[in-house]
N, C-alpha and C positions, 0 to 999 in steps of 0.2 A: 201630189194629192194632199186636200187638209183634211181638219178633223173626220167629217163626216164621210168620206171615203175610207180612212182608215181606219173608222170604228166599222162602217159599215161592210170590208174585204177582212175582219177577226172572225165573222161569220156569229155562233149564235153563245160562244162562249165567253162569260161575263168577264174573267179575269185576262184572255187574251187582247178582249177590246181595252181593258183598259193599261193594259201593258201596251199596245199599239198605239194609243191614246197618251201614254205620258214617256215614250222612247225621245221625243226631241230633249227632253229635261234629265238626261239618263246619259251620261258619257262615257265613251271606251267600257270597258268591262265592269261599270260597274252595276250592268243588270245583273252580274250575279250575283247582287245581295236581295234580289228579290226573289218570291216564290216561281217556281215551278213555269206553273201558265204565264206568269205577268213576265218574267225572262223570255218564254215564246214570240209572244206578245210586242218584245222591243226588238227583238229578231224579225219578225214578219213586218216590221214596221220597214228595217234599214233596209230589208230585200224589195219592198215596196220602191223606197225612194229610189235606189241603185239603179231597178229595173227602168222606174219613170224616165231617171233622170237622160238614161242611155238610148233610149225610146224612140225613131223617127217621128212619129205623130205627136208626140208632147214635144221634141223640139221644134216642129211645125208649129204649132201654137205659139209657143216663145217667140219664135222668129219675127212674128209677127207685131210682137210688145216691144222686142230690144230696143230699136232707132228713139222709142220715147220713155224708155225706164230702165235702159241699161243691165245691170245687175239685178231688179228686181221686178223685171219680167216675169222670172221662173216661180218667186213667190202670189205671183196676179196669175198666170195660168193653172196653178192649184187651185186659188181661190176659184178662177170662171169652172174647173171642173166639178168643185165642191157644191156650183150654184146649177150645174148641169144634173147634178146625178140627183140636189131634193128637189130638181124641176121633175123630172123623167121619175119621182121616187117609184113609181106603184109598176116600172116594167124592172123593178129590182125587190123588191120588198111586201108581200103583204100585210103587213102592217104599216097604220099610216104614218107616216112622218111626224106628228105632234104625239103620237100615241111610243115610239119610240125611240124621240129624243126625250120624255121625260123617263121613260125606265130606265137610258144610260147616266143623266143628269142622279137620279136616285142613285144606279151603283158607285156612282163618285162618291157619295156624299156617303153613303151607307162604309165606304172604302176608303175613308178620307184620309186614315191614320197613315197609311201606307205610301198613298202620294205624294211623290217630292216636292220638297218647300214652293217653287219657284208655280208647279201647277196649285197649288192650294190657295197660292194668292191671288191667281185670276179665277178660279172657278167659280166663284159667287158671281163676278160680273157676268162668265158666259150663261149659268144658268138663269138668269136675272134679263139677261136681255136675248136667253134663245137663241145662241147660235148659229144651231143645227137646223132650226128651221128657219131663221133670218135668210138662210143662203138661198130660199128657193124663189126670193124676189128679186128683182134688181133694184130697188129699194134696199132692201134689208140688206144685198150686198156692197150695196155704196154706203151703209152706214161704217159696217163693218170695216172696210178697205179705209173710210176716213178714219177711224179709230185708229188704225193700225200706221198711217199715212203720219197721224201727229205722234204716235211715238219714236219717227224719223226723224220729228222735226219740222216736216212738211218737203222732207229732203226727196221720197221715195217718187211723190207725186200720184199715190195710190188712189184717192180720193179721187181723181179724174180716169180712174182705171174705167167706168163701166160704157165709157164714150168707145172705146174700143172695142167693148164686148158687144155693143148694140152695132156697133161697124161692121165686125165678123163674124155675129151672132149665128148663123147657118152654119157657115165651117167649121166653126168653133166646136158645135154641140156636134157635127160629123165625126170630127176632131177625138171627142169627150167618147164617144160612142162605142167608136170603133176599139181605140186605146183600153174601154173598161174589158172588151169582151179578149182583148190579147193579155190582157194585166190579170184577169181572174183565171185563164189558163194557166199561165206561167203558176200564180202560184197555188193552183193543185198539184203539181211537181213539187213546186219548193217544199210544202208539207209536208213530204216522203221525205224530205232528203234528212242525211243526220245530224248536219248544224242544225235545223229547224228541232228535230228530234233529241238535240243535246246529247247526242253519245261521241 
């Protein structure tokens, strides 16, 4: 899952989306120099990925990228999930999608002291060219995957990612669908449990 899956599974708390939001920038234990929520926050994020990763239906998706991206399949199948869920936003969300990628874009910025270096230096570009809601075009998401494409190099080959997603686009979103409604079960559990609860 990327950004907007896991701002959007922190649910409607401001500090846990953005601890879920900046865990990839956050290593080994050192969420515990942040507060409270925002440590939850990078917890719910790595339980997120663990779950994904281990997943039948998100490795069905991959499977289907490996033969032409190798290793970075798994980061293209996040991405098409991320452009599935602001496609489908309104059977998740009532609130629209431009209306609620700027109030998270605001709690960054309102929160900015506390984000680590490495998010601070991209988040003027994601807020500047809209991320969160770039993802619910396939447009917006071939810009995005090129962006991400030349910071490889041109090694990843991401740029030509969206030829595949217009190829399996039905499965794919089946795919996406099914995976959100097993992924947002699992962690109503994990929220009970006591790593999540920090005791």
């Amino acid at each position: 899952m990327n950004f907007l899956a896991h701002i959007y599974l922190s649910g409607d708390d401001e500090f846990l989306k953005i601890g879920n939001f900046v865990a990839d920038s956050v290593r080994g234990k050192n969420y515990l120099n942040y507060p409270t929520r925002i440590q939850q926050g990078i917890l719910l994020h790595r339980e997120i990925d663990t779950y994904t990763d281990a997943h039948p239906i998100w490795r069905a998706s991959k499977k289907l990228l490996v033969p032409r991206y190798n290793h970075y399949a798994a980061v293209i199948v996040d991405m098409y999930y991320d452009h599935f869920l602001a496609k489908n936003w309104s059977l998740f969300s009532t609130i629209p999608l431009p209306e609620y990628a700027a109030a998270f874009y605001k709690s960054l910025q309102d929160n900015y002291a506390v984000l680590p270096e490495r998010v601070q230096k991209f988040l003027h570009i994601m807020v500047d060219d809209n991320w969160l809601v770039k993802y619910s075009s396939i447009e917006g998401l071939k810009y995005i995957l090129t962006q991400m494409d030349r910071r490889t190099k041109n090694v990843s080959k991401m740029r030509f990612a969206t030829e595949e997603l217009l190829l399996h686009y039905t499965i794919l979103e089946e795919h996406f669908l099914s995976f959100m409604t097993a992924l947002q079960k699992h962690l109503v559990s994990f929220e009970k449990t006591d790593r999540f609860l920090l005791k």
